[in-house]
VMD Tcl script that draws the C-alpha trace (Angstrom):
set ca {
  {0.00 0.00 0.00}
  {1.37 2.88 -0.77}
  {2.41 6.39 1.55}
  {0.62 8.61 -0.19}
  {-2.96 8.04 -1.34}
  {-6.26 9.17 -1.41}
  {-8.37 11.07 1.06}
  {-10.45 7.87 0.53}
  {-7.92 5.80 1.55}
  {-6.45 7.69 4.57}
  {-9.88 7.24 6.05}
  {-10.37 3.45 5.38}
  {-7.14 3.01 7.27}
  {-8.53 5.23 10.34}
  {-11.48 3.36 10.25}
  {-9.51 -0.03 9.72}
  {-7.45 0.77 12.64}
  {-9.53 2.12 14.94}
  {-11.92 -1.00 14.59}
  {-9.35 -3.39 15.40}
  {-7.57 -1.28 17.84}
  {-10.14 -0.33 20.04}
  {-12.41 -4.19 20.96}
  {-9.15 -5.02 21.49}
  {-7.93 -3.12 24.03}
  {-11.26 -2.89 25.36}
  {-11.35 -6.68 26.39}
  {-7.58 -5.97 27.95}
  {-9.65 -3.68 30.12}
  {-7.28 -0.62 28.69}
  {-10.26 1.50 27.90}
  {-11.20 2.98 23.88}
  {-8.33 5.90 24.31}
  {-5.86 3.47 24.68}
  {-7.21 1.61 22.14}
  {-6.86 4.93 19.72}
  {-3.69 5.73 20.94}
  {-2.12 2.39 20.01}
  {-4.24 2.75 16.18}
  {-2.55 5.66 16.02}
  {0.75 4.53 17.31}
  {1.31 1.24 14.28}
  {-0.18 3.33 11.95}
  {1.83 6.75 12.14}
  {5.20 7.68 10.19}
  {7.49 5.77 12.44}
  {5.65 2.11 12.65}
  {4.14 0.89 10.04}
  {3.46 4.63 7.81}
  {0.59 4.14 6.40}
  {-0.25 7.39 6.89}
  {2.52 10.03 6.95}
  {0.65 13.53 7.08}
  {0.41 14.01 10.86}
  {0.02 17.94 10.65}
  {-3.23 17.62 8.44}
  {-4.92 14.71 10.48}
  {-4.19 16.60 13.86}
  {-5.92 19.97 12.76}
  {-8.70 18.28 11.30}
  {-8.89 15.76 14.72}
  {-8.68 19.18 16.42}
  {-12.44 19.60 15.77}
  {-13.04 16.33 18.48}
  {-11.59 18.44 21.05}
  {-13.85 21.44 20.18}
  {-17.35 19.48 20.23}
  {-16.04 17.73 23.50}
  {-15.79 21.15 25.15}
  {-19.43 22.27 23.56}
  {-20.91 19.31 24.89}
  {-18.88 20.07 28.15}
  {-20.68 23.32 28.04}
  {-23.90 22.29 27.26}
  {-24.20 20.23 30.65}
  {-22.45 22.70 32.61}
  {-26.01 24.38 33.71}
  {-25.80 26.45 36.48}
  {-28.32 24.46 39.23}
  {-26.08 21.45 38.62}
  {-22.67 23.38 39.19}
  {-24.71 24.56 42.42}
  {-25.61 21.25 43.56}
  {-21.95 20.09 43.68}
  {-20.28 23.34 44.49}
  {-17.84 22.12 47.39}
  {-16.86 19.53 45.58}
  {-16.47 20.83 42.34}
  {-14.99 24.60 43.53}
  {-13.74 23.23 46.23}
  {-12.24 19.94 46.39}
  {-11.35 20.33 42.23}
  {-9.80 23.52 42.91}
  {-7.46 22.06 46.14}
  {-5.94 19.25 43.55}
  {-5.71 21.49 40.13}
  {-3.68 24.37 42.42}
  {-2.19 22.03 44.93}
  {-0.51 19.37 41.65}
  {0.16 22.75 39.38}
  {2.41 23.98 42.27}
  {4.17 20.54 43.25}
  {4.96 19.68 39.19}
  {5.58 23.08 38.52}
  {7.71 23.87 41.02}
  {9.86 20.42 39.97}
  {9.60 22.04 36.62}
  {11.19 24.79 37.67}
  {14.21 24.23 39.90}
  {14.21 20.51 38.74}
  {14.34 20.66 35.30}
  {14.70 24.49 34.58}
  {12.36 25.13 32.63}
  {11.35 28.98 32.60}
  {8.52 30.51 35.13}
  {5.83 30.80 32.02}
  {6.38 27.31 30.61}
  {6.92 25.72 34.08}
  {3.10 27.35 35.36}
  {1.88 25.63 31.95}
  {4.02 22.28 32.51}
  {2.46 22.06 36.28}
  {-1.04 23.04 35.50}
  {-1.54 21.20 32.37}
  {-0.09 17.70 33.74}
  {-2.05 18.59 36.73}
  {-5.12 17.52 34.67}
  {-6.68 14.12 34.38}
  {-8.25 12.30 31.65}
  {-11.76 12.88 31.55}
  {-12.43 9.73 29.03}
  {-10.36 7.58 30.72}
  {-11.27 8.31 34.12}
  {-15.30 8.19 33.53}
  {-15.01 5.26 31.66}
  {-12.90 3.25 33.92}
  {-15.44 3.98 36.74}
  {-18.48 3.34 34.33}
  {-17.05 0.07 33.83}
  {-15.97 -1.31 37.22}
  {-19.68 0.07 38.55}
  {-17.95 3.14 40.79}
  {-19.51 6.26 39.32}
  {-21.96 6.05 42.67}
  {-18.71 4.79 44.94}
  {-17.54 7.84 47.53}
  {-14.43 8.22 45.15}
  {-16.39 7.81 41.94}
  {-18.28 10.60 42.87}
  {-15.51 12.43 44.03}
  {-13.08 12.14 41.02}
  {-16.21 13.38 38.88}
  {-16.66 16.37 40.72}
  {-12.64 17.13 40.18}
  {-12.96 16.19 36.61}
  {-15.43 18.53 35.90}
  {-13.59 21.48 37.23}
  {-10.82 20.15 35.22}
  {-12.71 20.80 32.14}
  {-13.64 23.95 33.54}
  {-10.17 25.00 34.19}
  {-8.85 23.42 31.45}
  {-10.75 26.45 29.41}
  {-8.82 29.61 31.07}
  {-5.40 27.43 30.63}
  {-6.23 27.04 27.09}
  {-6.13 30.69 26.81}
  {-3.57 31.66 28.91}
  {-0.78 30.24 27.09}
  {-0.82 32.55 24.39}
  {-0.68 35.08 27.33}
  {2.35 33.37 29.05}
  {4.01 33.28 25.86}
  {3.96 36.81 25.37}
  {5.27 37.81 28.89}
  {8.92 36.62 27.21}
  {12.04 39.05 27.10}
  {11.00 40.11 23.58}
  {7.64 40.91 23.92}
  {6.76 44.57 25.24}
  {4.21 44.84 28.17}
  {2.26 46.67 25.59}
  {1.89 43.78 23.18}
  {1.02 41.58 26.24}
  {-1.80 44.17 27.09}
  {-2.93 44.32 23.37}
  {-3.18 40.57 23.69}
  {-5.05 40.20 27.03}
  {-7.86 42.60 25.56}
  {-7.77 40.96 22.17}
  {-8.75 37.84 24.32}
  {-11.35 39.49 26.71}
  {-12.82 41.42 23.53}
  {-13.40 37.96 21.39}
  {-15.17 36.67 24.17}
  {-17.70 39.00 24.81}
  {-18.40 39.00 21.57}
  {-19.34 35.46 21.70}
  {-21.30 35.82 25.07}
  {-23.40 38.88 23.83}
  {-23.71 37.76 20.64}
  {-24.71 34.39 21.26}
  {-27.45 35.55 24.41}
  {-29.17 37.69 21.47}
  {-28.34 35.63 18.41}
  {-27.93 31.63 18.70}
  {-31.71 30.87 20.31}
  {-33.35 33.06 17.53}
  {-31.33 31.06 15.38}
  {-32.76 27.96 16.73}
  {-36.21 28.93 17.45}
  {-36.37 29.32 13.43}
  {-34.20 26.75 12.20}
  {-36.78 24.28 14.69}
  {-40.02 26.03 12.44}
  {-38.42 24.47 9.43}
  {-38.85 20.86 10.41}
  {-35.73 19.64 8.56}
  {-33.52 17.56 11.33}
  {-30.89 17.66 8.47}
  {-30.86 21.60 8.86}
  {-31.02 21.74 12.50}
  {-27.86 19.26 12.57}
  {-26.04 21.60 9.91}
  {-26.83 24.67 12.17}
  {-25.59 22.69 15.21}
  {-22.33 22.23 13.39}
  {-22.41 25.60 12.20}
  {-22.51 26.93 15.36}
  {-19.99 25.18 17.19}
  {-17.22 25.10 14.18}
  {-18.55 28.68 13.22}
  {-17.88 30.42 16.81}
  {-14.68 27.98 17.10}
  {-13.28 29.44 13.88}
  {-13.92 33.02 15.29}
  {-12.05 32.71 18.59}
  {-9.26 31.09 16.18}
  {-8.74 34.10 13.99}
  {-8.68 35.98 16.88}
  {-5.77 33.81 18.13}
  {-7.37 32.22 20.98}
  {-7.69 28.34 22.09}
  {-10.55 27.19 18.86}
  {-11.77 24.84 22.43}
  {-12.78 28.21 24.26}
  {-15.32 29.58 21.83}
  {-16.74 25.97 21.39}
  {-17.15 26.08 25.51}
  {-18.53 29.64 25.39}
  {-21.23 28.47 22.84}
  {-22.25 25.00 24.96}
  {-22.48 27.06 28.51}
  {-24.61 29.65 26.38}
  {-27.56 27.45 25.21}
  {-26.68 24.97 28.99}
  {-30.34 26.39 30.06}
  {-31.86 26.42 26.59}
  {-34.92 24.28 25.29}
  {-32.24 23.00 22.70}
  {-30.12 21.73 24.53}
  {-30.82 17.53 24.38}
  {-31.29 17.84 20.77}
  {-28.13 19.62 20.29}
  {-26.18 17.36 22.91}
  {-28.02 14.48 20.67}
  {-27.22 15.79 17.46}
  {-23.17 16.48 18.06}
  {-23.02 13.37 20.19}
  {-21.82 11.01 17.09}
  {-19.43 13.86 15.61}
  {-18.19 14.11 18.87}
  {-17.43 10.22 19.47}
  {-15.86 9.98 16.05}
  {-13.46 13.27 15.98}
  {-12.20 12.84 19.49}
  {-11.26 9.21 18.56}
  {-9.62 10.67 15.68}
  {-7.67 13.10 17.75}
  {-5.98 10.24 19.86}
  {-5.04 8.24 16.62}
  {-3.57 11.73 15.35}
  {-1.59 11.95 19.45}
  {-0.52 8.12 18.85}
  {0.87 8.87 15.09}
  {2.69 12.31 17.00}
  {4.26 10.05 19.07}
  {8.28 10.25 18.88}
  {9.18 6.47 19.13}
  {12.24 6.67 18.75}
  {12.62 9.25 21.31}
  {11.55 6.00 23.44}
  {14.19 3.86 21.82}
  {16.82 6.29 22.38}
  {16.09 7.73 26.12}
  {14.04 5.04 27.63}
  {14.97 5.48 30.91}
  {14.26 9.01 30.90}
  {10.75 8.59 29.40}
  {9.98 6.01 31.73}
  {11.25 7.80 35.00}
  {9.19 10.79 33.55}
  {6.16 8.71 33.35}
  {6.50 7.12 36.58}
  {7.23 10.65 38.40}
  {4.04 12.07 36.82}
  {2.19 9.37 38.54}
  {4.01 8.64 42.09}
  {3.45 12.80 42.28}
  {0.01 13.04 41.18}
  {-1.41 9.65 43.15}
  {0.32 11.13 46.20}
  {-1.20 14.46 46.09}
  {-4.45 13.15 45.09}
  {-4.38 10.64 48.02}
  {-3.89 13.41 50.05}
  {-6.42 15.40 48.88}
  {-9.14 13.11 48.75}
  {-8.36 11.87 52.57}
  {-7.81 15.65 53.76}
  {-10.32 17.84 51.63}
  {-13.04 15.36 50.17}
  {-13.21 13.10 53.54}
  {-12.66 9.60 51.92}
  {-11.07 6.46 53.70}
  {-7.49 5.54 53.15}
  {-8.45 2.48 50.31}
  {-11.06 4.85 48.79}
  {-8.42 7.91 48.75}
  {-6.01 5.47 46.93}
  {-8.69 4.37 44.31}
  {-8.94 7.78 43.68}
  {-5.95 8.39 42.92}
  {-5.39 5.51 40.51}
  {-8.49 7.04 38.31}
  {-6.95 10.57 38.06}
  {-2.96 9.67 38.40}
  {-2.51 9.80 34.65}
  {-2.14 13.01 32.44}
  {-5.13 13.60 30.52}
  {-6.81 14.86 27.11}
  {-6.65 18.69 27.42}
  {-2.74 18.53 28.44}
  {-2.06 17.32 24.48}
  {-4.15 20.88 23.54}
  {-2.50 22.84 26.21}
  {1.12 21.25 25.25}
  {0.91 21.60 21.37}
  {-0.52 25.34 22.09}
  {2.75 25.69 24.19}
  {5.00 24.73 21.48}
  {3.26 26.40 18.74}
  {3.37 29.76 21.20}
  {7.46 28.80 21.60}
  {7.27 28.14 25.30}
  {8.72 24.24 24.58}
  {11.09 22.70 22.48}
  {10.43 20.17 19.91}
  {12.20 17.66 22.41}
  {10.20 18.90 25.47}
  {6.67 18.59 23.50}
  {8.07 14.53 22.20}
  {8.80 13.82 26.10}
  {5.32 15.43 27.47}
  {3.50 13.84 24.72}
  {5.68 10.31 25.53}
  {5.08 11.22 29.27}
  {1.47 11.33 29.19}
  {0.52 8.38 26.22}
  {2.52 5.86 28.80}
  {1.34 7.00 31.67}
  {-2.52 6.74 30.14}
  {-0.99 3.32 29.16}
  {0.08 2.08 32.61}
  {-2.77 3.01 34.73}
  {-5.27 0.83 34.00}
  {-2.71 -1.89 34.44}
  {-2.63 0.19 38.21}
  {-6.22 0.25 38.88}
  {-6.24 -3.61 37.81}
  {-3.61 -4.49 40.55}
  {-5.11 -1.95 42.86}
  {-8.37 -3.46 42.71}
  {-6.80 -6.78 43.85}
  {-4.27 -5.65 46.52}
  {-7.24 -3.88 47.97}
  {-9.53 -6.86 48.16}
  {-6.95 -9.14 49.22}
  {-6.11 -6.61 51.92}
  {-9.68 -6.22 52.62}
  {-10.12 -8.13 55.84}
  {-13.48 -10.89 55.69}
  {-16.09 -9.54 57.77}
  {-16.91 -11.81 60.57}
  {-20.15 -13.12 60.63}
  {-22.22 -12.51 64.73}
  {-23.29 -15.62 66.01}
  {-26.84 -14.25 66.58}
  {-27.01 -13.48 62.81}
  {-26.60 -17.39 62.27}
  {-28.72 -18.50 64.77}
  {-32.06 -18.83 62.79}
  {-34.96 -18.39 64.90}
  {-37.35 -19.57 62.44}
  {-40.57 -20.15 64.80}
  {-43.19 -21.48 62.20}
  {-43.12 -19.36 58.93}
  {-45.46 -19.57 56.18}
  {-43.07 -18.14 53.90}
  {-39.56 -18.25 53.46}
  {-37.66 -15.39 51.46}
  {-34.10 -15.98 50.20}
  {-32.34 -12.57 49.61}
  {-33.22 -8.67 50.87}
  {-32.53 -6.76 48.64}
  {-35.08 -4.37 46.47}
  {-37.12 -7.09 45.96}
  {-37.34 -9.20 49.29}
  {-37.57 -6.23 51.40}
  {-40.58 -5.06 49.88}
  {-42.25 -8.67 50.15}
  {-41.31 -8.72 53.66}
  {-42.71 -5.54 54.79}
  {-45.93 -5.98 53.16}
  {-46.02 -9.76 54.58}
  {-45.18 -8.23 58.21}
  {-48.37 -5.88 57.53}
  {-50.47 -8.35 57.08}
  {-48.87 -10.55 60.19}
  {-47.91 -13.17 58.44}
  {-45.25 -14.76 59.89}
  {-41.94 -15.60 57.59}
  {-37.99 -15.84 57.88}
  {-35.71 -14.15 55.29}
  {-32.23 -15.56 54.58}
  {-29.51 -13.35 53.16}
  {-25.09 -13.38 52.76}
  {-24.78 -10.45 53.04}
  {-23.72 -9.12 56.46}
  {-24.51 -5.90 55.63}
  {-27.78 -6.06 53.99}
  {-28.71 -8.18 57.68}
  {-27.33 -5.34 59.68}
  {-28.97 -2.73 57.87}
  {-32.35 -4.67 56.79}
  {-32.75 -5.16 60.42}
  {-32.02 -1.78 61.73}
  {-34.71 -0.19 59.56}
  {-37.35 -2.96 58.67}
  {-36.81 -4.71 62.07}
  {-37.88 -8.37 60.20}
  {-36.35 -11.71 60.84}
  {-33.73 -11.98 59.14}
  {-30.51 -14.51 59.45}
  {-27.16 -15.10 57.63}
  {-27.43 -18.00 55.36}
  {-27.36 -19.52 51.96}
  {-30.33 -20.94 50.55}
  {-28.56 -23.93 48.83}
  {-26.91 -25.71 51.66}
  {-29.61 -28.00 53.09}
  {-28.73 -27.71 56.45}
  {-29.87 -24.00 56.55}
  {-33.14 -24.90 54.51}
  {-33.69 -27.00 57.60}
  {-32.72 -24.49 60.29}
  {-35.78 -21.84 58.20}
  {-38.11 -25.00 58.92}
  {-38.49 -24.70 54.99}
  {-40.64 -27.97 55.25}
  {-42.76 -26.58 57.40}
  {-43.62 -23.32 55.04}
  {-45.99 -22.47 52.40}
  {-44.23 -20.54 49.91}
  {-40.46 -20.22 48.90}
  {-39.55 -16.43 47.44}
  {-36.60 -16.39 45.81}
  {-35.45 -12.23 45.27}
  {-31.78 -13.11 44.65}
  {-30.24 -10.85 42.22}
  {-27.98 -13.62 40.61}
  {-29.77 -15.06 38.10}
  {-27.27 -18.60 38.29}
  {-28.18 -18.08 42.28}
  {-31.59 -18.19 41.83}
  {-31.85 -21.36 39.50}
  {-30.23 -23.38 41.73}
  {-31.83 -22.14 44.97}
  {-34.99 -23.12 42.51}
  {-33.83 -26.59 41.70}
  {-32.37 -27.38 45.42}
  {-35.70 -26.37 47.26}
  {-38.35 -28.40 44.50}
  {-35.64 -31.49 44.95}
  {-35.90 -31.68 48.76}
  {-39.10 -30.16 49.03}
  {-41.40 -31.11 46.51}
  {-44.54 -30.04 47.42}
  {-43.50 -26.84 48.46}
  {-44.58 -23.32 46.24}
  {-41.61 -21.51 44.99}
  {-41.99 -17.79 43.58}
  {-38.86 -16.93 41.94}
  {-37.51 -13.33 40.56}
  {-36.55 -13.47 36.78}
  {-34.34 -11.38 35.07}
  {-35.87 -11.63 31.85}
  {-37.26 -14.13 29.16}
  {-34.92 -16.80 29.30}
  {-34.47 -17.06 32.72}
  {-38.53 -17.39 32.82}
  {-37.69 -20.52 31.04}
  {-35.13 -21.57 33.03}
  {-36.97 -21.14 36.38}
  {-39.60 -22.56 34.92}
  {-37.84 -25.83 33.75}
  {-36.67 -26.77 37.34}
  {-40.53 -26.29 38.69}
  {-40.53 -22.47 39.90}
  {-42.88 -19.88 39.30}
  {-41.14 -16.70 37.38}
  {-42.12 -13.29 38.33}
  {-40.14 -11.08 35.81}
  {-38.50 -8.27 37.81}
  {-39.51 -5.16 35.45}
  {-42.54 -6.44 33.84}
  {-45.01 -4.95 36.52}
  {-43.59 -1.82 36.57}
  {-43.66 -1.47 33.08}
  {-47.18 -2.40 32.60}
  {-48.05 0.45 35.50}
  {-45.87 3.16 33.19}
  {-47.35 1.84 29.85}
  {-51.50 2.36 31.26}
  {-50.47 5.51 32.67}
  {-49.19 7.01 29.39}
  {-52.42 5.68 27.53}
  {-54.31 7.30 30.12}
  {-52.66 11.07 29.66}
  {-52.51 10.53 25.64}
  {-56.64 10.35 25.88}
  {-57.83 6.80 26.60}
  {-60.08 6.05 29.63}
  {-58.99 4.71 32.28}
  {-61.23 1.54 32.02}
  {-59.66 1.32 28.29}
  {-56.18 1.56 29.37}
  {-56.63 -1.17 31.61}
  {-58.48 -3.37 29.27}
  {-55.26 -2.58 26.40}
  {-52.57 -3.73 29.48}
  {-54.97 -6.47 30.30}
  {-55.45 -7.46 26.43}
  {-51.44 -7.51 26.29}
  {-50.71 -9.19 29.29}
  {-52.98 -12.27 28.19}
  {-51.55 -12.12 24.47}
  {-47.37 -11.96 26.46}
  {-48.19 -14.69 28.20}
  {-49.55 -16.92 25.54}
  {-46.24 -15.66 23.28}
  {-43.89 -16.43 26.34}
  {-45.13 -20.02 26.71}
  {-44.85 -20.50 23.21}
  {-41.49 -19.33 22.65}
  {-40.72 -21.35 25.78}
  {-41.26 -24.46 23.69}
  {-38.68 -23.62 20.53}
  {-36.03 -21.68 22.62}
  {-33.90 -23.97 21.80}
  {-34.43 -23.06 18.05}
  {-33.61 -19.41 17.61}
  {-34.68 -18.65 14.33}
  {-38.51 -19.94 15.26}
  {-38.06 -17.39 18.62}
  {-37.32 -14.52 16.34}
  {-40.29 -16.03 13.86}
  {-42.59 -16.07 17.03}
  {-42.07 -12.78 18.01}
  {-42.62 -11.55 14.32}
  {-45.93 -12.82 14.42}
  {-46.99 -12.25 18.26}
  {-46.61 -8.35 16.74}
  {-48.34 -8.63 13.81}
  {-51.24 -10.47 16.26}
  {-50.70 -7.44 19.10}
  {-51.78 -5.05 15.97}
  {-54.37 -6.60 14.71}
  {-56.07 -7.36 18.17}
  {-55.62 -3.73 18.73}
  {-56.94 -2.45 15.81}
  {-60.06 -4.68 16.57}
  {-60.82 -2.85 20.14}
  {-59.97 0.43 17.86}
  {-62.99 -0.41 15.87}
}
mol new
graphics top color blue
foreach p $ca { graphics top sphere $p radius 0.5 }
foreach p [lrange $ca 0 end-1] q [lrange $ca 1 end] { graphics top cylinder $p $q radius 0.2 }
display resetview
């Protein structure tokens, strides 16, 4: 294949690398960025170069950067900044200043670097990666976690002061010996003038804008004016020589409270997804490898200095100023430890201004891509240091001691599910025993629900016995495992035949399964969806007799489809075939009540 080909071509190798690149690392666990990085890495000038015009795929990958900070903007409304003030202004503004200082101080006197590019050097690596870190929390289930919520908080007043940065490196630059005071004031109110500008003329112009473009009922135009806007007001600030990122920003925060602003968030969403991908292959291909090859214990003690700095001032910070515990303080730190996104833009803005070298610029961008690369590997061993360190809570002897008396019913699990069939079975006084392994959900199930309640697992028979399981009416299994639950099923109907068991199902196919070991499945959601589903016919204008006779009608014609699928499961193309024709049936029986 040759250098040097078409645009056509150029972008079937983007798209051929990033869609190998990325499921890959992805099921390492390295996250999509890293996935890009690496695309962008094999197929730059100095692997494989297949693509060799790095300058012309990083301003066009550029525009990623600018719809991430629009979309930044856009949910940057003012009640939620209020809601998570101390967090955001204040814990996020404790690590940006408190890391800025540290790295740029070690800039400084370490490495000496001059004041201007060492205040650039500390607050830009002082910055986390906003991808990285929400996605490695998304996927581990932490976003909710005490530092999950934490790290968001900081990250989002990273991307706020990742804005201001942005545009005071041009600033910086111009406070060198050969730049007058003068120019440096000419520049500051070049910069203050542009964005007023975009503030007053966007609070007058862009919802008019809207408000018409929405008459026209084209969703091709209203995309083309969403792009119009954002690249438009981008290209403004950029002739003005400010950060393209900062007018994008100014544009999002300007429409944050408008009617427009989930269409428009909707709209730039994919452009957004696909650019900023495009923007890491373009870092990866920027990469200096042999820069690596040729100083590779510099690059590497620069990596891991970046990260020992950062994870001890973020440990720090989230034990001192955010209140977390000393393992949740150190998962923090894994999650932010690594440089992030908006230090690339801040960097290359550096170097184009003249504050860095071509050298500095290869061992920043080196310094960040690796340590991106490492810490997932990090949080990985983290995670398992920290729950091999976690010590196994012991179990009270009165939480094993079941005190069954003689229960009707017998519920194994409290969570959601059980808690809410035990409180309405204690309302009605009938008595029961719940069984749960979780010491936790005892402790705190019988602090607030006060029910009876005892540590055990429903599929060693010896604890069957000890709930007098024999004795009872009705098994309810509310386990949240859906393996769990079939063989609680199967364990109870073997040594208690005659026994009722009501089991939770997750969906469809574990109706079957439940069903094949002699259970009764009660799908989780189903309910609750029927409940939403009437009440939405009732506010669109049926009755409310004929919104329960339509959720009545469907529930019969479900059923009838479920039991019927439940004969061919095994056969998948007569399940999809089934369901084809249980909606073509659904329609026509509705229709009929229609006429």
């Amino acid at each position: 294949m040759p250098h040097e080909g078409s645009l056509l071509q150029t972008a079937v190798i983007f798209l051929l690398a990033a869609v190998l690149a990325v499921p890959l690392a992805k099921r390492l666990q390295l996250g999509a960025m890293l996935g890009y990085l690496l695309a962008g890495v094999v197929i730059g000038p100095q692997a494989l170069g297949l693509v060799h015009d790095t300058e012309r795929v990083a301003h066009i990958s550029e525009l990623g950067v600018v719809l991430l900070l629009f979309i930044i903007g856009l949910e940057l409304s003012p009640k939620r900044l209020w809601l998570m003030r101390k967090s955001v202004f204040g814990v996020g503004t404790a690590q940006v200043l408190l890391t800025g200082a540290v790295i740029g101080a070690i800039a400084l006197f370490g490495f000496s670097q001059t004041l201007p590019a060492a205040i650039v050097l500390g607050l830009g690596l002082a910055l986390s990666s906003t991808a990285l870190g929400l996605q490695s929390l998304a996927e581990n289930k932490q976003l909710n976690a005490p530092h999950g919520r934490l790290a968001f908080a900081i990250l989002l007043f990273q991307d706020i002061a990742a804005i201001p940065l942005i545009a005071l490196v041009p600033l910086l630059a111009a406070t060198g010996p050969d730049t007058s005071s003068g120019d440096s004031l000419e520049n500051g109110l070049k910069v203050f003038a542009s964005i007023a500008v975009v503030i007053i003329g966007g609070r007058y112009l862009l919802r008019p804008v809207f408000r018409t473009v929405a008459r026209a009922g084209l969703p091709e135009v209203s995309t083309a004016t969403a792009l119009l806007v954002v690249i438009g007001t981008a290209w403004l600030m950029e002739q003005a020589g400010i950060s393209m990122a900062l007018g994008a920003f100014l544009a999002g925060l300007l429409l944050a409270d408008s009617e427009y602003r989930h269409e428009l968030e909707s709209q730039i969403e994919p452009f957004k997804g696909l650019l900023l991908g495009l923007f890491f292959i373009s870092v990866g291909m920027g990469a200096n490898l042999h820069l690596l090859l040729e100083m590779p214990l510099v690059v590497l003690g620069l990596t891991l200095l970046l990260v020992a700095v950062k994870l001890v001032l973020l440990v720090s910070t989230g034990r001192l100023a955010g209140g977390l515990s000393g393992a949740s303080a150190l998962q923090l730190g894994m999650v932010l430890a690594a440089g992030g996104e908006f230090a690339f833009v801040v960097f290359k803005l550096g170097k184009d201004q003249g504050l860095f070298d071509t050298q500095t610029y290869d061992l920043l961008l080196m310094t960040i891509t690796l340590s991106m690369a490492i810490t997932p590997l990090l949080m990985i061993g983290c995670a398992r240091a920290l729950k091999r360190a976690q010590p196994v809570r012991e179990v009270p002897e009165h939480y094993k001691a079941i005190d069954a008396g003689t229960p009707r019913v017998v519920i194994a699990g409290m969570g959601r599910m059980g808690q809410i069939v035990a409180r309405i079975l204690r309302a009605q006084k009938i008595p029961f025993v719940a069984l749960e392994t979780s010491v936790d959900a005892i402790e705190m199930t019988r602090m607030f629900e006060q029910v009876p309640v005892f540590y055990g697992n429903p599929l060693r028979p010896e604890v069957l016995h000890a709930a007098k399981v024999g004795e009872a009416e009705y098994f309810i299994i509310t386990i949240d495992d859906p393996e769990a639950a079939i063989r609680s099923a199967e364990r109870v109907k073997r040594l208690y035949p005659h026994l009722k068991v009501l089991a939770r199902a997750r969906n469809r196919q574990h109706v079957h399964k439940l069903a094949d070991v002699g259970a009764e499945p009660i799908r989780e959601t189903y309910h609750s969806s029927l409940e939403m589903a009437r009440r939405a016919l009732v506010g669109l204008g049926l009755s409310d007799e004929q919104a329960a006779d339509r959720i009545a009608r469907f529930t019969q014609h479900d059923e009838e489809v479920l039991e019927a699928q439940g004969q061919v499961r095994d056969d998948r193309a007569k399940v999809m075939q089934t369901g084809k024709e249980a909606r073509v049936e659904l329609e026509r029986l509705f229709e009929s009540d229609a006429g």
